[in-house]
Structure formats: structure tokens, C-alpha cells
C-alpha beads as a LAMMPS data file, in Angstrom:
LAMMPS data file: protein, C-alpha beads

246 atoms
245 bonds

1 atom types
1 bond types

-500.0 500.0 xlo xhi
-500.0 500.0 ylo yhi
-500.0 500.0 zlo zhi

Masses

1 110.0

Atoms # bond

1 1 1 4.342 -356.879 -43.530
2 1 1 3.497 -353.363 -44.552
3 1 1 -0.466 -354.019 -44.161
4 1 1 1.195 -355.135 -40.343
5 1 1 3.082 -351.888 -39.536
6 1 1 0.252 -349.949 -40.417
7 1 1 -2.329 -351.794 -38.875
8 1 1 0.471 -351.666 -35.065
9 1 1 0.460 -348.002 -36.338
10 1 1 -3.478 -347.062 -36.248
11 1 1 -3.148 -346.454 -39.961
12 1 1 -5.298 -348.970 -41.448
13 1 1 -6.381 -351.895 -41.031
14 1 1 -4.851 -355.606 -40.452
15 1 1 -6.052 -357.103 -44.082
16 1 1 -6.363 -353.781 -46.034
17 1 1 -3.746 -354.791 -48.853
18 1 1 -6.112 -352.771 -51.788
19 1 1 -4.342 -349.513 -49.915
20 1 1 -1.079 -350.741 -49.767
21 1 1 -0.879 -352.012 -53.547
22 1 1 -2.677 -348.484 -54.389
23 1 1 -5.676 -350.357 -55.565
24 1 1 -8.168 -348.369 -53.093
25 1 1 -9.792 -345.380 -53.930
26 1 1 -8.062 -341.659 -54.428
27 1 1 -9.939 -340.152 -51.343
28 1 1 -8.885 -343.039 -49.396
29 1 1 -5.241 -343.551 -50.388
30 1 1 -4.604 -339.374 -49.581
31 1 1 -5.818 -340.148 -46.033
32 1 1 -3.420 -342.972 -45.507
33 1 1 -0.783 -340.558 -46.878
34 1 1 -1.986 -337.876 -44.983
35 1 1 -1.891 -339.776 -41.629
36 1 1 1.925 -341.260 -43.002
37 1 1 2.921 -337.675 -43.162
38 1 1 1.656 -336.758 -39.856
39 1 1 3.799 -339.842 -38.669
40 1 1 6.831 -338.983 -39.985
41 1 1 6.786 -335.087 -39.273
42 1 1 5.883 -335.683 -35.569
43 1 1 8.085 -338.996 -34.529
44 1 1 8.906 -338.129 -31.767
45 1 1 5.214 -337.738 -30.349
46 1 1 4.533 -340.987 -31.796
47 1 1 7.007 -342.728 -29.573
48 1 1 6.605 -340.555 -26.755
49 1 1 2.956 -342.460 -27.363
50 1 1 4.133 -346.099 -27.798
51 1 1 6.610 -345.423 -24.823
52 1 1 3.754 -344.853 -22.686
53 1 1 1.744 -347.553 -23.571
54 1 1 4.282 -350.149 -23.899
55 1 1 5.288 -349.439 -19.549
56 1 1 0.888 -349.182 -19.353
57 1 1 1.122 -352.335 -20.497
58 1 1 4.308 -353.433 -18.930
59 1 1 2.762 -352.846 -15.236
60 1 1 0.020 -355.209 -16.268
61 1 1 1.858 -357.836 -17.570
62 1 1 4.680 -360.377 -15.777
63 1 1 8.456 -359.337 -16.842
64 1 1 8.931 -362.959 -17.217
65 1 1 6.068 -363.580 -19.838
66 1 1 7.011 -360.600 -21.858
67 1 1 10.444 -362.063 -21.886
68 1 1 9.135 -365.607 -23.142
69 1 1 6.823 -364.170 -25.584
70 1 1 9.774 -362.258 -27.049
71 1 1 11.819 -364.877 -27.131
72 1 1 9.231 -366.989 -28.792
73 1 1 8.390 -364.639 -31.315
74 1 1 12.111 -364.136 -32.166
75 1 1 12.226 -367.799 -32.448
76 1 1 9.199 -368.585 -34.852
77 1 1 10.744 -365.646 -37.238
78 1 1 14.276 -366.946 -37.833
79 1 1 13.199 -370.209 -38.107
80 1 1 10.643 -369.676 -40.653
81 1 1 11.314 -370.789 -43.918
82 1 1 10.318 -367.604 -45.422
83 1 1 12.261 -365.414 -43.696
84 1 1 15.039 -364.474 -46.645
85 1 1 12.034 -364.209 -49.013
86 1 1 10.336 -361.389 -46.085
87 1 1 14.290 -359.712 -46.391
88 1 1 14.265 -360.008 -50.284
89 1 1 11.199 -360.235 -51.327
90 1 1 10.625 -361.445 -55.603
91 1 1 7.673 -359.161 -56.079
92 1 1 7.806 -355.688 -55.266
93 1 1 5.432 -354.933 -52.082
94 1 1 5.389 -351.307 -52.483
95 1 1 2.090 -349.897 -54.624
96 1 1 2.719 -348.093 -57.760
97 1 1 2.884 -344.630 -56.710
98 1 1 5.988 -345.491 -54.880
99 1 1 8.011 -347.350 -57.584
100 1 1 9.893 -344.623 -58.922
101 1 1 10.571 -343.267 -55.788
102 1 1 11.885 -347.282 -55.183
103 1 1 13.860 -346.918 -58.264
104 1 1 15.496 -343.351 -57.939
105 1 1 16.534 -345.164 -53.909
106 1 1 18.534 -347.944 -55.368
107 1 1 22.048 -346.271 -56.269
108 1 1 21.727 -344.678 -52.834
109 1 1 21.267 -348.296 -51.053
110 1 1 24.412 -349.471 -53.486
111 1 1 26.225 -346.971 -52.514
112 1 1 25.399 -346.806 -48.720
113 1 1 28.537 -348.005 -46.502
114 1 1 28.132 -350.928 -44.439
115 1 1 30.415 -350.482 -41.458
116 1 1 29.544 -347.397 -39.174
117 1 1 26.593 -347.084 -37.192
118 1 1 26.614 -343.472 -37.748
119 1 1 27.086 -343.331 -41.643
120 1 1 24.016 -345.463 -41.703
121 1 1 22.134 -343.350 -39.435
122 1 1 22.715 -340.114 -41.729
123 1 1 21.815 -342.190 -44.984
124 1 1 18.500 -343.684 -43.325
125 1 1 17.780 -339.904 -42.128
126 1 1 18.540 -338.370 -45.492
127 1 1 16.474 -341.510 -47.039
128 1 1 13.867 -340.373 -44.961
129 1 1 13.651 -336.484 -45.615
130 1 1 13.704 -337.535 -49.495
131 1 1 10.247 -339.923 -48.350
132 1 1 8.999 -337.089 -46.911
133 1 1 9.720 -334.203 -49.877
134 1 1 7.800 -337.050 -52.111
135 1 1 5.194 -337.271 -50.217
136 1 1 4.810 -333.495 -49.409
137 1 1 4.885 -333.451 -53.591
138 1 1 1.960 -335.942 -54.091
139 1 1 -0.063 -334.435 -51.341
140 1 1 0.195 -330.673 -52.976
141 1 1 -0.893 -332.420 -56.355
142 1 1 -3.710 -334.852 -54.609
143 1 1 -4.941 -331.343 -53.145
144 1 1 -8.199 -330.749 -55.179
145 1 1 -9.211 -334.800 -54.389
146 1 1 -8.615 -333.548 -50.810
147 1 1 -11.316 -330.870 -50.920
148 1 1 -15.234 -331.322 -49.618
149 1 1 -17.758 -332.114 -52.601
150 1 1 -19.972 -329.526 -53.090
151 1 1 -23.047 -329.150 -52.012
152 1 1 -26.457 -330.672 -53.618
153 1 1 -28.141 -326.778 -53.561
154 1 1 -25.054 -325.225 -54.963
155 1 1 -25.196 -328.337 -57.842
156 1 1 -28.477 -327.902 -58.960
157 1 1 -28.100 -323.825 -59.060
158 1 1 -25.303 -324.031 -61.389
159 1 1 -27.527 -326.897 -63.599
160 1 1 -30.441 -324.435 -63.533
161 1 1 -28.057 -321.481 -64.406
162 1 1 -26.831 -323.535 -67.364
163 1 1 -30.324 -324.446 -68.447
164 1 1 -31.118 -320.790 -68.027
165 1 1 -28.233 -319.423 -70.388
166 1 1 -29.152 -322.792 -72.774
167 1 1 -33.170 -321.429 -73.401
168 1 1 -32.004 -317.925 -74.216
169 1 1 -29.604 -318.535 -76.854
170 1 1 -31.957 -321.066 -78.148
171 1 1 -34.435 -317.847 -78.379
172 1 1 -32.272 -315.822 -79.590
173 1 1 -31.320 -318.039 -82.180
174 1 1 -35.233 -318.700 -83.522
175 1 1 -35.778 -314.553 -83.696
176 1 1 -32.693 -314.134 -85.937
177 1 1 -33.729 -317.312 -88.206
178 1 1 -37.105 -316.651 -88.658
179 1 1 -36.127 -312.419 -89.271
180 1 1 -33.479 -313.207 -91.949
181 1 1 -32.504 -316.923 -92.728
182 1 1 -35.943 -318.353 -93.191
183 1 1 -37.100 -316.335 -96.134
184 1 1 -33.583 -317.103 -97.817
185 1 1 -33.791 -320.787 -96.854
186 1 1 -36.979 -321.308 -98.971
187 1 1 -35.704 -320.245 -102.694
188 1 1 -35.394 -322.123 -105.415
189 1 1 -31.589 -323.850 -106.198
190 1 1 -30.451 -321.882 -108.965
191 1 1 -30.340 -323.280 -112.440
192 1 1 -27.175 -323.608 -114.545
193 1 1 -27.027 -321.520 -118.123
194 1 1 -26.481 -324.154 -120.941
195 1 1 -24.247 -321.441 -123.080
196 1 1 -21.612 -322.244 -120.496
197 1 1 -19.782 -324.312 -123.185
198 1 1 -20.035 -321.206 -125.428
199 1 1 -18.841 -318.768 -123.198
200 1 1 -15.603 -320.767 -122.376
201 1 1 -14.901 -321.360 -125.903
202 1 1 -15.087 -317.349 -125.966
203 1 1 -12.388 -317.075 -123.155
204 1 1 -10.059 -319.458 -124.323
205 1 1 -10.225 -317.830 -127.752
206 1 1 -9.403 -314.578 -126.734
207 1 1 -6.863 -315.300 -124.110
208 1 1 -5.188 -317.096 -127.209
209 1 1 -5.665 -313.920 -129.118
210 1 1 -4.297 -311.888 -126.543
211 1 1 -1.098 -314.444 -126.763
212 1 1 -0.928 -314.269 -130.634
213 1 1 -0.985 -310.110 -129.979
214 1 1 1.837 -309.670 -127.557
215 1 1 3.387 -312.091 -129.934
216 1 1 3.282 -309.503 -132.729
217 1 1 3.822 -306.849 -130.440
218 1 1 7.533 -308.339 -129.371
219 1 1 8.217 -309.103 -132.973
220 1 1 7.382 -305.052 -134.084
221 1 1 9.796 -304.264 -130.920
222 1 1 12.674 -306.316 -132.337
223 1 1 12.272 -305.263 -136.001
224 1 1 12.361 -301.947 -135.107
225 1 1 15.424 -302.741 -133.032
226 1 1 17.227 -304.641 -136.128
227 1 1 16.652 -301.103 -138.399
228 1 1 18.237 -299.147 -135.868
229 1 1 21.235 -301.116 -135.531
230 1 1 21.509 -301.360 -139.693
231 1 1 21.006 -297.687 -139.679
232 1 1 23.673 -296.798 -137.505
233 1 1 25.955 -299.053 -138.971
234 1 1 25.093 -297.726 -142.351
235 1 1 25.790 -294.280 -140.741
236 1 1 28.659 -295.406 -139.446
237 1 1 30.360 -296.669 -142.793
238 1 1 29.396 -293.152 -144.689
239 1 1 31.036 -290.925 -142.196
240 1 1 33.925 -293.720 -142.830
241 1 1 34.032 -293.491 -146.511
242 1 1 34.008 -289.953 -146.242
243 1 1 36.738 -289.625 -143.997
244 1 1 38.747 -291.798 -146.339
245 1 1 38.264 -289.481 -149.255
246 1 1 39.178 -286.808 -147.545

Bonds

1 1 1 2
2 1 2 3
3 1 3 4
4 1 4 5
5 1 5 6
6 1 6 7
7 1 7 8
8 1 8 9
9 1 9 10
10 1 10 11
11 1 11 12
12 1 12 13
13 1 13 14
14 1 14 15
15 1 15 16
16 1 16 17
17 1 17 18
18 1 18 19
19 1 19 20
20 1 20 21
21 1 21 22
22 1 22 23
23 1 23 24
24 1 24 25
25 1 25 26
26 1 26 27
27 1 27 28
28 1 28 29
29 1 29 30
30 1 30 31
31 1 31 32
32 1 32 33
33 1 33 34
34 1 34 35
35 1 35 36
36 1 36 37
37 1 37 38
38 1 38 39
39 1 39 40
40 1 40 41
41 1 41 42
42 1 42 43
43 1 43 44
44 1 44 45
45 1 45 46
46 1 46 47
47 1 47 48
48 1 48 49
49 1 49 50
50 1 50 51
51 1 51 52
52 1 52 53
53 1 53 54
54 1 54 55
55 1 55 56
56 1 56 57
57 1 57 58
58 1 58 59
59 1 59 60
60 1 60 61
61 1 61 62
62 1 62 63
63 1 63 64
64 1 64 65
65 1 65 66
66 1 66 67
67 1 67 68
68 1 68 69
69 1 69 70
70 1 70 71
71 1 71 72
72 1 72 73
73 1 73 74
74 1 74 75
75 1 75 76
76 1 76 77
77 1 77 78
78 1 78 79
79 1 79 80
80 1 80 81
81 1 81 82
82 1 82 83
83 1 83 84
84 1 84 85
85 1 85 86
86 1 86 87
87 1 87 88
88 1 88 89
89 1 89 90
90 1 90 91
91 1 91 92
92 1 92 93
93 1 93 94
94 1 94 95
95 1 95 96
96 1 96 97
97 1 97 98
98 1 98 99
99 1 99 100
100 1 100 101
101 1 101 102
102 1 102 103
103 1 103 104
104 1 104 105
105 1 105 106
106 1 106 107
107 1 107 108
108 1 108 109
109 1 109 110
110 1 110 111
111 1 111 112
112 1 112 113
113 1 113 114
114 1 114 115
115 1 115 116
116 1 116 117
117 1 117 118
118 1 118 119
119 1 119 120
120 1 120 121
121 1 121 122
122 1 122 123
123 1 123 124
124 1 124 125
125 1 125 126
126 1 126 127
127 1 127 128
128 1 128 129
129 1 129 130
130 1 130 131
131 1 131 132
132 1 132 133
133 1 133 134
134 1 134 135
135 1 135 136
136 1 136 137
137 1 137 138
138 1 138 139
139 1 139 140
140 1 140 141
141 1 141 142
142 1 142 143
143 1 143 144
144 1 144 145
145 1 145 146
146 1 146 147
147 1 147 148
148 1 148 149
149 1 149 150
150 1 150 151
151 1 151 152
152 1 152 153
153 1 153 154
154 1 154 155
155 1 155 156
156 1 156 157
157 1 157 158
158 1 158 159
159 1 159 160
160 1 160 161
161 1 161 162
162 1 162 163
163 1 163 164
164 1 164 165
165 1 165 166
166 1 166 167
167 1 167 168
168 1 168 169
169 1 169 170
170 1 170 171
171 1 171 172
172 1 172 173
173 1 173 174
174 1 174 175
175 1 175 176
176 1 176 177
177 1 177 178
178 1 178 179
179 1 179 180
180 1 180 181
181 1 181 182
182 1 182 183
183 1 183 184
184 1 184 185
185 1 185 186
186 1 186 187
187 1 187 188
188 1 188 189
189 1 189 190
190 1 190 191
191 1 191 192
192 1 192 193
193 1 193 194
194 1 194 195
195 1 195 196
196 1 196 197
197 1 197 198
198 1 198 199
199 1 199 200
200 1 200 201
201 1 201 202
202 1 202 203
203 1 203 204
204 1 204 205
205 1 205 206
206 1 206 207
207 1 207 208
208 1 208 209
209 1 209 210
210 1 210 211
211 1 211 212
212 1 212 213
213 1 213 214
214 1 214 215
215 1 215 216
216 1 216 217
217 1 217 218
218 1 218 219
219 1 219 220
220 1 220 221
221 1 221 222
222 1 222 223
223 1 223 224
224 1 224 225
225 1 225 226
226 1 226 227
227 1 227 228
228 1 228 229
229 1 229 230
230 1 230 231
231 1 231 232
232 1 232 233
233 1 233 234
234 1 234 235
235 1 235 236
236 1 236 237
237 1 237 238
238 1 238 239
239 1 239 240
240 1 240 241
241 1 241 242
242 1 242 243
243 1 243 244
244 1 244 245
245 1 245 246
């Protein structure tokens, strides 16, 4: 059905459900939206357009057989056995770009009143605007895909640019290694001392003598801290005893 509006709108063609289901390519899916746009901002060209080609076509055609074919094609629809499955359809038409737009619609439809011709004519235009600020959204963000490739000239001076820039830091690179790397590349490894055993044996001796040291060291500190505090107290008990005699 939607491959059928767009094909009675000039859109795209009869069969073309890749574009529908958003199969087709990027470039072409932008100009279906682009052309969807145009139809919605400018409606009332569009049926200013159909208007005139529907009484074209009416001044060709017999009042009476438009009638029967009308009737006849209102017929064959409500009789068809797939008409509630065309009004409710299982799987969603609608490609995948336009699911969550779907999805955000549905508390709107619950909540849309059903008596009023004018209620629903506000909620189908506000439904509408909403279609159109999501489109206008995805057509600002499709805008690079939108642009004209670039030329083959302008391709090939930016490769040759490229290769340009590539050869001269490749030069550059050469004169520096074979000024100062290369004659440092081509030494000998260096060998390991055996006395490295020896040497360690050293360290750990005399970082254990610097341990036994500060050990001494603290225990000079507090002897010298236990005198003073008997010589005071001996002090102390002399200028008592004295005291007492006197």
C-alpha cells in the first residue's frame, strides 16, 4: 500500500519495496525523503496539481464510467478478505528508520478522541508537523550523503600530495639514521661482570651494618637518657636529706 501511494504520488516506483523497508541505498532513500518533504511542506500545490488533472481527465472520460469504476473499486476492497489485515496489519510496513518515530506515535493514537471531526483534524495536523520535524532532523544529519562526490582530479591531487609528504619523511628519516643511529646500531651487546654475586653480597652486608649501627646508636641515646634520670633523682634525694637535717 505504501509502495502504491508513492508510486500515485510520482515518488517511486510501483514495485520499489527495497525503499520503503529502507533496504535501498543511503543516496537513494534521502531523495525519497527529500521529495516526501517537498510533499508535505507544499500540500496545497500538490492538490492544486491532482485537482487539475483529475477534471483533465474528467472531461475525457464519461461521468457514468467514473461512477461504475468507483463503485467497483469500492466493491472489490470491502469485500476482500484481506481488508482488516490492510487496516491492522501483523508486520510492521514502515522501514526501520521510522519505527521509533511509530513507537513514540502510539500513546498519542491511544489517547486520540474518537468523536469530533475537528479534534481529529488537530491531532492528524499535529501528527503531521511531528512527521515533518523528524524528517527535517534526518535530512540535517543525512546532509554530508547529500553532497556531490568529488571530483577524480581533485582525488588524485590529494593521493599525490599524500605520496609527496610520505617520500620526504621517509628521507628525512634515512639522513638522521644513517648520521646518528647507524653507527650505534652496530656495537657489540654488552657483556655481564661475573663479580655481580660479590658485589651484592657487599651491599647486603653493609646495609646490615648500617642496621646493626643505628642499632647501637639508639641504645647510646637511651643509656645516656637512663644516667640522667638516675642523676637527677640522686640529686634530688641529697638536696632532700639535707633539707631534713637541717
Amino acid at each position: 500500500e505504501l509502495a502504491r501511494l508513492g508510486f500515485d504520488l510520482m515518488l517511486c516506483h510501483f514495485d520499489d519495496l527495497d525503499l520503503i523497508k529502507g533496504h535501498a541505498s543511503p543516496q537513494k532513500q534521502i531523495s525519497f525523503m527529500k521529495q516526501l518533504l517537498d510533499v508535505i511542506q507544499f500540500p496545497d500545490t500538490i492538490s492544486s496539481t491532482i485537482t487539475i488533472e483529475s477534471i483533465s481527465q474528467s472531461t475525457e472520460k464519461n461521468l457514468g464510467a467514473c461512477m461504475k469504476e468507483n463503485e467497483e473499486l469500492l466493491k472489490e476492497l470491502f469485500s476482500s478478505p484481506h481488508f482488516q489485515a490492510t487496516l491492522h496489519p501483523e508486520c510492521n510496513p514502515w522501514p526501520a528508520d521510522f519505527k521509533p518515530l511509530l513507537v513514540a506515535e502510539e500513546p498519542f493514537q491511544k489517547r486520540a478522541p474518537q468523536s469530533g471531526k475537528g479534534n481529529s483534524l488537530s491531532y492528524s495536523v499535529e501528527t503531521l508537523q511531528e512527521i515533518t520535524s523528524s524528517l527535517q532532523a534526518l535530512k540535517v544529519e543525512c546532509a554530508d550523503l547529500c553532497g556531490d562526490a568529488p571530483a577524480g582530479d581533485s582525488v588524485v591531487q590529494k593521493l599525490k600530495l599524500a605520496l609527496i609528504e610520505f617520500h620526504q619523511r621517509i628521507v628525512a628519516f634515512t639522513e638522521v639514521y644513517q648520521n646518528e643511529f647507524q653507527e650505534h646500531c652496530g656495537h657489540p651487546t654488552a657483556e655481564i661482570s661475573p663479580t655481580g654475586p660479590f658485589f651484592q653480597s657487599v651491599h647486603q652486608s653493609l646495609r646490615t651494618c648500617c642496621k646493626e649501627l643505628e642499632s647501637i646508636a639508639q641504645f647510646i641515646e637511651t643509656s645516656e637518657n637512663i644516667v640522667d634520670v638516675v642523676g637527677k633523682r640522686g640529686r634530688e634525694e641529697a638536696a632532700f636529706l639535707l633539707f631534713m637535717r637541717k
